[in-house]
VOLUMKE-725443 format. One record per atom (N, C-alpha, C, O): x, y, z; residue number from 1; atom name. Coordinates in nm, 4 decimals. Layout:
BEGIN
+----------+----------+----------+------+------+
:        x :        y :        z : resi : name :
+----------+----------+----------+------+------+
:        X :        Y :        Z :  NUM :   CA :
...
+----------+----------+----------+------+------+
***
This chain:
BEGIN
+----------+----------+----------+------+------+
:        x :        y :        z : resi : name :
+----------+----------+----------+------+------+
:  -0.7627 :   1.8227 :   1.0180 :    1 :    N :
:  -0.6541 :   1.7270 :   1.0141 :    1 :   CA :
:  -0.5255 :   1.7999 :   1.0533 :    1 :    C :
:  -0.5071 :   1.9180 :   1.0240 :    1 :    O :
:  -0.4515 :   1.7375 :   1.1099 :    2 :    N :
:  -0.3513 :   1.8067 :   1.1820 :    2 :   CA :
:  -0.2178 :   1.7519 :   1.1471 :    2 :    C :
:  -0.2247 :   1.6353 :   1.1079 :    2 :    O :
:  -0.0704 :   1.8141 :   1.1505 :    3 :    N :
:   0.0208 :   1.7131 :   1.0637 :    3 :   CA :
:   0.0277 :   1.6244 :   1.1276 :    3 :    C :
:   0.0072 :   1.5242 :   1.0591 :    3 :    O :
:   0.0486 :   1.5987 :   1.2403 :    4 :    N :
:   0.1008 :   1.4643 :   1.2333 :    4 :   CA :
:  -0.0207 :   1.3599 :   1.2444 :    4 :    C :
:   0.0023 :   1.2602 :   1.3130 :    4 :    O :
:  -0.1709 :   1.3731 :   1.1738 :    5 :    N :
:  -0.2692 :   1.2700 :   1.1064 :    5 :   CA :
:  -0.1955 :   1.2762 :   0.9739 :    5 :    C :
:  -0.1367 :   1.1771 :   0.9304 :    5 :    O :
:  -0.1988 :   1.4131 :   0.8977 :    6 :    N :
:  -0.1392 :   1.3983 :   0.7646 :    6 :   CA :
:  -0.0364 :   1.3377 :   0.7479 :    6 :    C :
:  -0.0506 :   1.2551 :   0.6577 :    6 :    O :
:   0.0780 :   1.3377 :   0.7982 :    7 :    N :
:   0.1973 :   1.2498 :   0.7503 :    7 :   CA :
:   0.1773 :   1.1034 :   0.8430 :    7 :    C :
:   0.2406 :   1.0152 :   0.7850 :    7 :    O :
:   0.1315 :   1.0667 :   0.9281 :    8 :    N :
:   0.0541 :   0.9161 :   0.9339 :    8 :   CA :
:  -0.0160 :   0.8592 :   0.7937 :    8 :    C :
:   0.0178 :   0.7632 :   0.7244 :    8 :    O :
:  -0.1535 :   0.9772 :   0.7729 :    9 :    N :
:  -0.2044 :   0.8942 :   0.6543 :    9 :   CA :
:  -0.0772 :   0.9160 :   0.5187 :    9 :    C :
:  -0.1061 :   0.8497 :   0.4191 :    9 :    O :
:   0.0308 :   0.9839 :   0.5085 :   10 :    N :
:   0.0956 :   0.9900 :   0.3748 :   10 :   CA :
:   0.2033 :   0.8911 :   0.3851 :   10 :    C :
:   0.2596 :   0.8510 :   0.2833 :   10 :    O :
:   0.2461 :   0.8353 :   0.5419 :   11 :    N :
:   0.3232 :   0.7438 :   0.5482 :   11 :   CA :
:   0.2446 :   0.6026 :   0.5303 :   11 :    C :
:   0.3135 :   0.5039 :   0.5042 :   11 :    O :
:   0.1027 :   0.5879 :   0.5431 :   12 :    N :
:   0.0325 :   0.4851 :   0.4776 :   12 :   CA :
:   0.0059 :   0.4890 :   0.3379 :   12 :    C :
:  -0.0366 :   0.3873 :   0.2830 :   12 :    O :
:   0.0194 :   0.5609 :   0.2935 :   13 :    N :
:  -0.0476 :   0.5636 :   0.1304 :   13 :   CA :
:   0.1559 :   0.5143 :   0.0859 :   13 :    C :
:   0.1688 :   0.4174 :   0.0110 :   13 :    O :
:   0.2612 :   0.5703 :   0.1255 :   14 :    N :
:   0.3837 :   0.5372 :   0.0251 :   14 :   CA :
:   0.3807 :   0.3864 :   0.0980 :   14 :    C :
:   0.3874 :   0.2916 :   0.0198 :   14 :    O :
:   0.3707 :   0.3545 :   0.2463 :   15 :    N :
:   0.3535 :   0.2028 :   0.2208 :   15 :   CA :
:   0.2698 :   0.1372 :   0.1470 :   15 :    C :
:   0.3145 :   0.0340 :   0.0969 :   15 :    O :
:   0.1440 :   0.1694 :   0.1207 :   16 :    N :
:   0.0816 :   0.0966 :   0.0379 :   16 :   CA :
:   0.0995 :   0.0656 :  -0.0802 :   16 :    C :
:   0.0956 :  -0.0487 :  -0.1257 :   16 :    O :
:   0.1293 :   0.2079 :  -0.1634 :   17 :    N :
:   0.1928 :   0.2023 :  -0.2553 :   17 :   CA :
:   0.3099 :   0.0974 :  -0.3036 :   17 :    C :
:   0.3029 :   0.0212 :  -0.4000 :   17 :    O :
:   0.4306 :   0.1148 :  -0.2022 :   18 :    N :
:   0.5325 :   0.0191 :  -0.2233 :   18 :   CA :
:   0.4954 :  -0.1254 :  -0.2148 :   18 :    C :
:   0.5764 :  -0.2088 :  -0.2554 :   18 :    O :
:   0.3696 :  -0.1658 :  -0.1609 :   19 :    N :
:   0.3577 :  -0.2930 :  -0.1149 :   19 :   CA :
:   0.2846 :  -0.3406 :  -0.2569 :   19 :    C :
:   0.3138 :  -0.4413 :  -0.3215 :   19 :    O :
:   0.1896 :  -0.2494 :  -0.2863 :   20 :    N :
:   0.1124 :  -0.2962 :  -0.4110 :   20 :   CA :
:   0.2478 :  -0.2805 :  -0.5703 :   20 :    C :
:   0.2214 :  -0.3319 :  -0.6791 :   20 :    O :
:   0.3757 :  -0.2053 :  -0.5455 :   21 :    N :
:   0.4874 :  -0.1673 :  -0.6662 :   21 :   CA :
:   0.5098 :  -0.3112 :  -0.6406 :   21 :    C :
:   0.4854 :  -0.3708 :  -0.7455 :   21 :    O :
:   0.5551 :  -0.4152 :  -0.5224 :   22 :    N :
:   0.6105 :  -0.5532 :  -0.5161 :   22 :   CA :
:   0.5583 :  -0.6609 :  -0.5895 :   22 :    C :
:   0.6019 :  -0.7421 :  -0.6711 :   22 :    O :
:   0.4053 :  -0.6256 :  -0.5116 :   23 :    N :
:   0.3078 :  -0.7305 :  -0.5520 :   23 :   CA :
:   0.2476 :  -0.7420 :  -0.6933 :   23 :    C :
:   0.2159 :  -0.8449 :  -0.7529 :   23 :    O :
:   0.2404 :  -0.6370 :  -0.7264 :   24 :    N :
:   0.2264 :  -0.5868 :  -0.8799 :   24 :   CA :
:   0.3301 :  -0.6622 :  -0.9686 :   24 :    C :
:   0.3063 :  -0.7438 :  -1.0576 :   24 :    O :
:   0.4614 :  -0.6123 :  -0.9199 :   25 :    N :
:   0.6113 :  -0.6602 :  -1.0393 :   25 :   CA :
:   0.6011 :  -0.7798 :  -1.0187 :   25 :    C :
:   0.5888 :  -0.8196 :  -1.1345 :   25 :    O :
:   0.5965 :  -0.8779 :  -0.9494 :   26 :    N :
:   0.5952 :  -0.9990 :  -0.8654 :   26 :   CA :
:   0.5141 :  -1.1364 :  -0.9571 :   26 :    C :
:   0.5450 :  -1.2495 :  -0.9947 :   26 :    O :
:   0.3660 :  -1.0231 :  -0.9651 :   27 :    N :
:   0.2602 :  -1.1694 :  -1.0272 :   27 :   CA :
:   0.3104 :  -1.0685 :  -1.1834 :   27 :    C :
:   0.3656 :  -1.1577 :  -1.2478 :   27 :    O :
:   0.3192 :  -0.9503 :  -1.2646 :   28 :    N :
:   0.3689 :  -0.9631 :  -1.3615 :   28 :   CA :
:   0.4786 :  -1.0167 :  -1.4100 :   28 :    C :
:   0.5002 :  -1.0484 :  -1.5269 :   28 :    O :
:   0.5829 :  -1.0315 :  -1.2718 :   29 :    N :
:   0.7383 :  -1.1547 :  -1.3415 :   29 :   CA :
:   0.6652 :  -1.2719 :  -1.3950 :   29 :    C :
:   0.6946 :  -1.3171 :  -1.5057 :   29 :    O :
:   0.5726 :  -1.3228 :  -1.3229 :   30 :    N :
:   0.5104 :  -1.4878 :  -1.3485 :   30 :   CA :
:   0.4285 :  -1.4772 :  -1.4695 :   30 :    C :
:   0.3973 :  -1.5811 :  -1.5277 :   30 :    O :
:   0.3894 :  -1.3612 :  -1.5149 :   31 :    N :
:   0.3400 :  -1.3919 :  -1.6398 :   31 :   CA :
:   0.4330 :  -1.3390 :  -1.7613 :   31 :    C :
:   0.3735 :  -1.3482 :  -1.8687 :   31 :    O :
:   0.5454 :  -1.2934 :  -1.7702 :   32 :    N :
:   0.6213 :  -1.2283 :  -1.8548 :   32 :   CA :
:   0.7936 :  -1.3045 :  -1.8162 :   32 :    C :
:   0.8921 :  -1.2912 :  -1.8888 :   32 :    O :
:   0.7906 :  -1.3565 :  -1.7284 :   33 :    N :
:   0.9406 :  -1.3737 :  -1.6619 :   33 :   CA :
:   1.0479 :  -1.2695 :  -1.6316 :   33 :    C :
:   1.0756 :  -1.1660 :  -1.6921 :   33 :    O :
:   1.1092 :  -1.3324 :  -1.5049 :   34 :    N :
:   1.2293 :  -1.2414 :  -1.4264 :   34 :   CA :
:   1.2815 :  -1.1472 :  -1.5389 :   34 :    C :
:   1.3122 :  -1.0280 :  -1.5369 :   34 :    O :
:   1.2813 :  -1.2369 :  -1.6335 :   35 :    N :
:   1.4607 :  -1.1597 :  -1.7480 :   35 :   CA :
:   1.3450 :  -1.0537 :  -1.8007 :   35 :    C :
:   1.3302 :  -0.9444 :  -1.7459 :   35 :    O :
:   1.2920 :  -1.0824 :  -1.8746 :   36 :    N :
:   1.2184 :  -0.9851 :  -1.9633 :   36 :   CA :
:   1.1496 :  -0.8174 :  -1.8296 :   36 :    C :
:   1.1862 :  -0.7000 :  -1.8342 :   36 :    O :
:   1.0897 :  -0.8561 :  -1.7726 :   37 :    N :
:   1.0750 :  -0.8141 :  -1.6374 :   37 :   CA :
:   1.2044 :  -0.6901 :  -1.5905 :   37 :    C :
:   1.1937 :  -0.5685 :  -1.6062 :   37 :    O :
:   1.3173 :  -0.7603 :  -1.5336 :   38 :    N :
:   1.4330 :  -0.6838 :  -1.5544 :   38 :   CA :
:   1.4806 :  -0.6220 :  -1.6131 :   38 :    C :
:   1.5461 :  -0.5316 :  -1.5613 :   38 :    O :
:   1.4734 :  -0.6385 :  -1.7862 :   39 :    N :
:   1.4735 :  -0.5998 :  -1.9038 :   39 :   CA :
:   1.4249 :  -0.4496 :  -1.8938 :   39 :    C :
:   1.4917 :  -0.3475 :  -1.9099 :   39 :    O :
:   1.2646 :  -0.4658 :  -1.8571 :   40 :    N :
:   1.1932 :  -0.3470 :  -1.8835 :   40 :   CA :
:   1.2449 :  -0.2490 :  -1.7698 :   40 :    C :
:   1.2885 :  -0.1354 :  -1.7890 :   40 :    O :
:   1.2294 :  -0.3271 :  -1.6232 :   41 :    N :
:   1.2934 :  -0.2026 :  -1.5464 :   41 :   CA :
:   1.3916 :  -0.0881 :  -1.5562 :   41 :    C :
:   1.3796 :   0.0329 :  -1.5369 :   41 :    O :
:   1.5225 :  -0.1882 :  -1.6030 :   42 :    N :
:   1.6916 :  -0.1789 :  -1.6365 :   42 :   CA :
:   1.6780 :  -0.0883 :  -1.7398 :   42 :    C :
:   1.7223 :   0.0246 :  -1.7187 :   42 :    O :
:   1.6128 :  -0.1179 :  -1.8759 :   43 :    N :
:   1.6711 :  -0.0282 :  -2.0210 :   43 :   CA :
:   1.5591 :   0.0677 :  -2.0214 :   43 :    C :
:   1.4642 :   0.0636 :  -1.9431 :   43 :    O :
:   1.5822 :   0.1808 :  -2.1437 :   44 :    N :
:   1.5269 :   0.2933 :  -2.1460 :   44 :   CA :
:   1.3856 :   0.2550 :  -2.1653 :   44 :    C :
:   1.3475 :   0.1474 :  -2.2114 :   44 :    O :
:   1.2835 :   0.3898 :  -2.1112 :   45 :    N :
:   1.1206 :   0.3198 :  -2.1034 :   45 :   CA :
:   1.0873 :   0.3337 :  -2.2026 :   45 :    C :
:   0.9759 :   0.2889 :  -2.2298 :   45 :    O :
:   1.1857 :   0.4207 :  -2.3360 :   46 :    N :
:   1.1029 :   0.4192 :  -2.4402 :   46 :   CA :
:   1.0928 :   0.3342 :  -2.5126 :   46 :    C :
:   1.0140 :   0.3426 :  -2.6068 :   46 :    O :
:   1.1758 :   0.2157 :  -2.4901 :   47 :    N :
:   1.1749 :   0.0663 :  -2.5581 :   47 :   CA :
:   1.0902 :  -0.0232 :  -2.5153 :   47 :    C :
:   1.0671 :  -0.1056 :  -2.6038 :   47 :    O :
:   1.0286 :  -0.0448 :  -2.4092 :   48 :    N :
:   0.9358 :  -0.0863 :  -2.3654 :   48 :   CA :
:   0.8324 :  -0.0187 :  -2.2839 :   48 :    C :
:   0.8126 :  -0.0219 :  -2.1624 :   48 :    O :
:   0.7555 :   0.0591 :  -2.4037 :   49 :    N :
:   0.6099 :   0.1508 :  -2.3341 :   49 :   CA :
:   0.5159 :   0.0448 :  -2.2961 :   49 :    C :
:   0.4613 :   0.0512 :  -2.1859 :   49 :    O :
:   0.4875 :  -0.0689 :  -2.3904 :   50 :    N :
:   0.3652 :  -0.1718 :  -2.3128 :   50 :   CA :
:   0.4285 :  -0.2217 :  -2.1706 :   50 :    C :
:   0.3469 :  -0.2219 :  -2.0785 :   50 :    O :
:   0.5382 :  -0.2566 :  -2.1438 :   51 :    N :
:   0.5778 :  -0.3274 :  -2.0320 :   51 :   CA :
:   0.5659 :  -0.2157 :  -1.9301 :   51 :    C :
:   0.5306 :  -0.2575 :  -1.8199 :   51 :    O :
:   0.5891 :  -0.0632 :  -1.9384 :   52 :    N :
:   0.5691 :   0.0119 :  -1.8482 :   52 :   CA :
:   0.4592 :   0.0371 :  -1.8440 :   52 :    C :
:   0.4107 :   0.0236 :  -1.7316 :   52 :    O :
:   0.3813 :   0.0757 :  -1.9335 :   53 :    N :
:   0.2233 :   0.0516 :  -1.9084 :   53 :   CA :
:   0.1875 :  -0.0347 :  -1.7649 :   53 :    C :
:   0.1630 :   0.0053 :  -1.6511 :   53 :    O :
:   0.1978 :  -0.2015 :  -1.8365 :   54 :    N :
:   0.1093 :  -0.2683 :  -1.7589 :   54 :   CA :
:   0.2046 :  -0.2531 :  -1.6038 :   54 :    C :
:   0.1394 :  -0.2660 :  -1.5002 :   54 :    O :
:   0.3513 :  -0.2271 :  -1.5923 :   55 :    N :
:   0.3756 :  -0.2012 :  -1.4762 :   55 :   CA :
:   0.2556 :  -0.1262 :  -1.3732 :   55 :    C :
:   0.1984 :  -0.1557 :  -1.2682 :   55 :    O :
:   0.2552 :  -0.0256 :  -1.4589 :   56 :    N :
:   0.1852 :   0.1215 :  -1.3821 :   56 :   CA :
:   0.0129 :   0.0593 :  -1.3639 :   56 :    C :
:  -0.0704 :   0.0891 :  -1.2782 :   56 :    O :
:   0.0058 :  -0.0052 :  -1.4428 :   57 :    N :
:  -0.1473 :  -0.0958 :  -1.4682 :   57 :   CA :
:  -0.1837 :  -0.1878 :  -1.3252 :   57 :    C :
:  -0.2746 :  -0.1601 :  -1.2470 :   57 :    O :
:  -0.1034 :  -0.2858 :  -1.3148 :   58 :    N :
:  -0.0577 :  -0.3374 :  -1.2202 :   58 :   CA :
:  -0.0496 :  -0.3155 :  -1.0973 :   58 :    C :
:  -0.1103 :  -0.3763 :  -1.0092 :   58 :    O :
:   0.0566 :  -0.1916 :  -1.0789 :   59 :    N :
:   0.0554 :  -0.1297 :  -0.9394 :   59 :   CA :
:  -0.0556 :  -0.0699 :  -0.8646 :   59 :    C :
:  -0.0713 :  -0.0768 :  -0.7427 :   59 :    O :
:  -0.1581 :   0.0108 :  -0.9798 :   60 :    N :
:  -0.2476 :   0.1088 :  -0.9950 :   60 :   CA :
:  -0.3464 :   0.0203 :  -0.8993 :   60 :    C :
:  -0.3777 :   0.0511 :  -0.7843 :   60 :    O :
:  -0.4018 :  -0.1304 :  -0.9915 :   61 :    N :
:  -0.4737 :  -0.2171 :  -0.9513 :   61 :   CA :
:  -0.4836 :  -0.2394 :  -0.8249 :   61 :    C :
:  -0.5868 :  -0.2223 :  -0.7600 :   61 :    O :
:  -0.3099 :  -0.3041 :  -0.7533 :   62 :    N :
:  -0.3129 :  -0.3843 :  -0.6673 :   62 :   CA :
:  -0.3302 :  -0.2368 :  -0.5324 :   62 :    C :
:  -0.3740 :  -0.2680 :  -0.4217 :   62 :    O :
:  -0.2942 :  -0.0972 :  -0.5586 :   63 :    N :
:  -0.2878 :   0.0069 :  -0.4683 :   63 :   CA :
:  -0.4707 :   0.0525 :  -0.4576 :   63 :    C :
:  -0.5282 :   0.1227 :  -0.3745 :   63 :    O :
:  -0.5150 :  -0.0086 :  -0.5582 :   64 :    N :
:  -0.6553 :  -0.0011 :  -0.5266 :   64 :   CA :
:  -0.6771 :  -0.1403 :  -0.4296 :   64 :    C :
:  -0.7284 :  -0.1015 :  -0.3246 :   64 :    O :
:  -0.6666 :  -0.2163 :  -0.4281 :   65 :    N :
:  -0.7153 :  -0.3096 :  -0.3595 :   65 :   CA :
:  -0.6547 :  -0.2901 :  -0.2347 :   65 :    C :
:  -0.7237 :  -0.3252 :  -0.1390 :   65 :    O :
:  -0.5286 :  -0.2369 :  -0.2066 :   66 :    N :
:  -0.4850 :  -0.2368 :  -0.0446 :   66 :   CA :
:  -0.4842 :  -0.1379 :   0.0224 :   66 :    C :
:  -0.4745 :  -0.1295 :   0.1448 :   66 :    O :
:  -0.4971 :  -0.0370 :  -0.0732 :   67 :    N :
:  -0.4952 :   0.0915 :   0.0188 :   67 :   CA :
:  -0.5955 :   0.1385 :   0.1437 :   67 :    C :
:  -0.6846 :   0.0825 :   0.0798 :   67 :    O :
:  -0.6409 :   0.1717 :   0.2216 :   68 :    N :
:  -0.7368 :   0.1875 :   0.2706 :   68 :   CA :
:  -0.8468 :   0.2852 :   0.2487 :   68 :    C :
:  -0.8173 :   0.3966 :   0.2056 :   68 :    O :
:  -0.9507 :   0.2596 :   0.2699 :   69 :    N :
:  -1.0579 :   0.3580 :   0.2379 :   69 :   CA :
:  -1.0794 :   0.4864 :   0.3066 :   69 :    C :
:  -1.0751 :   0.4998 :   0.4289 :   69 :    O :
:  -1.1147 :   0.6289 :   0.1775 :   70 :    N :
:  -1.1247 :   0.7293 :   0.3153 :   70 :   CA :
:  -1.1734 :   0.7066 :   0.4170 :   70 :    C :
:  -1.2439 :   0.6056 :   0.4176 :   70 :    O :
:  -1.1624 :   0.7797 :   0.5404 :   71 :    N :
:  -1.2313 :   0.8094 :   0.7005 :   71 :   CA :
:  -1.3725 :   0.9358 :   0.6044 :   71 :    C :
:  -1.3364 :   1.0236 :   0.5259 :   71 :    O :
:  -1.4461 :   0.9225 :   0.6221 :   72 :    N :
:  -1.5822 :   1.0051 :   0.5489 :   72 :   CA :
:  -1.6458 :   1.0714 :   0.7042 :   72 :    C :
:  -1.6923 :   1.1853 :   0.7084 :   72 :    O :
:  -1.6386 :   0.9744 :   0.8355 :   73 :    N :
:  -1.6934 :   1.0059 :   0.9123 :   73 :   CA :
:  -1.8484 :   1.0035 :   0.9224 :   73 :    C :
:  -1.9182 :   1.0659 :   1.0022 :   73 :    O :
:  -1.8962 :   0.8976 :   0.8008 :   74 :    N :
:  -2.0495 :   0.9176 :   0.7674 :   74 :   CA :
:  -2.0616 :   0.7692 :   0.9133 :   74 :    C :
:  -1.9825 :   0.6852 :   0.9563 :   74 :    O :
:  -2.2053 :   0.8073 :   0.9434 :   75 :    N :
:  -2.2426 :   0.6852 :   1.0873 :   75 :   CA :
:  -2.2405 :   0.5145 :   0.9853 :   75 :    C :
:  -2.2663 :   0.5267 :   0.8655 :   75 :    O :
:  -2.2243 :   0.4358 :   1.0141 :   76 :    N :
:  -2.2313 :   0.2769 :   0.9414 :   76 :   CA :
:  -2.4048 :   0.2931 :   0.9041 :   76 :    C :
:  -2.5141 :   0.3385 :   0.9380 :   76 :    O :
:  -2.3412 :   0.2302 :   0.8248 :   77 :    N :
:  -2.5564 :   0.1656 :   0.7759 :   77 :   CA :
:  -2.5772 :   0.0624 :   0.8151 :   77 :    C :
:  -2.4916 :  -0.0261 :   0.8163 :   77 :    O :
:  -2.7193 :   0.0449 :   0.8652 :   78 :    N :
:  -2.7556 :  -0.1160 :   0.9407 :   78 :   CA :
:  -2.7831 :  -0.1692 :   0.7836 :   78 :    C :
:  -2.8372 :  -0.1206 :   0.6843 :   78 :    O :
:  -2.6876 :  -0.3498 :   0.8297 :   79 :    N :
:  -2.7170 :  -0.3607 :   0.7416 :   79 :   CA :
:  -2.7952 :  -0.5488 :   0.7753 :   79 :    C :
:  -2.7257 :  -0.6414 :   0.8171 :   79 :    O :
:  -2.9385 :  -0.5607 :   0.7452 :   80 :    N :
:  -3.0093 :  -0.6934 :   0.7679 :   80 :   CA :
:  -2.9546 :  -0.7819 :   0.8131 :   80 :    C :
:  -2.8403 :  -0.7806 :   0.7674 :   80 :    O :
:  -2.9707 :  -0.8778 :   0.8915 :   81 :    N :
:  -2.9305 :  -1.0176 :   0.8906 :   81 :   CA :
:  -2.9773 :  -1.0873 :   0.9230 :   81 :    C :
:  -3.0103 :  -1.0686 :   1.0401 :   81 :    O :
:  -3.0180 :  -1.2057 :   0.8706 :   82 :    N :
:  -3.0991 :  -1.3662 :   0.8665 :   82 :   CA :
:  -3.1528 :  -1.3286 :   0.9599 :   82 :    C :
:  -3.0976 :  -1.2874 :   1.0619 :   82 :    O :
:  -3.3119 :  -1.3400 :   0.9324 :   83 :    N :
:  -3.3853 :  -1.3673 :   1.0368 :   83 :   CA :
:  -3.4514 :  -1.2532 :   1.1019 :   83 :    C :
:  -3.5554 :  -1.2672 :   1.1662 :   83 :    O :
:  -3.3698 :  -1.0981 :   1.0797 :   84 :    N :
:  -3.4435 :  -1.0134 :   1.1526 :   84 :   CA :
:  -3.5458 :  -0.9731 :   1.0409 :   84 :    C :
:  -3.5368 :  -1.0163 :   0.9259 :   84 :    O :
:  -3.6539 :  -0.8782 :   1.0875 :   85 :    N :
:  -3.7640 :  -0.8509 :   1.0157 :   85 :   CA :
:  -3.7620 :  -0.6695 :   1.0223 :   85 :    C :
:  -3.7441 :  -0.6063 :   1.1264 :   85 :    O :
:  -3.7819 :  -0.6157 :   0.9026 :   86 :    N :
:  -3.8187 :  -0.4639 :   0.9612 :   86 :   CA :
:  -3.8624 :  -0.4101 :   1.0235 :   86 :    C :
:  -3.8831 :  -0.4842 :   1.1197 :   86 :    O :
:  -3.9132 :  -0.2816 :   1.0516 :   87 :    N :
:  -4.0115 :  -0.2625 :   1.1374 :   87 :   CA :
:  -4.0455 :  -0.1872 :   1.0244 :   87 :    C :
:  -4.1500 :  -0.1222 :   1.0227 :   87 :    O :
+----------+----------+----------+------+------+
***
């Protein structure tokens, strides 16, 4: 890997990241609301450890779901479809 693959893939992982920090705070405003939400961002974290929790919970989640998967370089696996038969 060579830098400029490495800082491609590290400039994808802080976008992803940031995209899943939005989407994360976003559907937790709708279940907690804006104010309270703001609340936790704004004042000290030691007043609200559950709300930073599920922040980090949240983000963690949604950066699993968007991030992309390593390159492994392993060949694809065939994988069946309707109708064909093994050999």
């Amino acid at each position: 890997m060579d830098r400029a693959q490495a800082g491609q893939e590290g400039g994808e992982t802080v976008i992803f990241f940031a995209l899943s920090f939005v989407i994360g705070n976003t559907l937790l405003s709708y279940i907690i609301g804006t104010e309270q939400l703001f609340q936790i961002i704004t004042d000290d974290p030691r007043n609200h450890l559950t709300g930073l929790m599920f922040m980090i919970l949240f983000t963690l989640i949604f950066y699993l779901l968007f991030a992309p998967l390593p390159r492994t370089g392993l060949p694809p696996t065939s994988v069946p479809t309707a109708g064909s038969r093994p050999r």
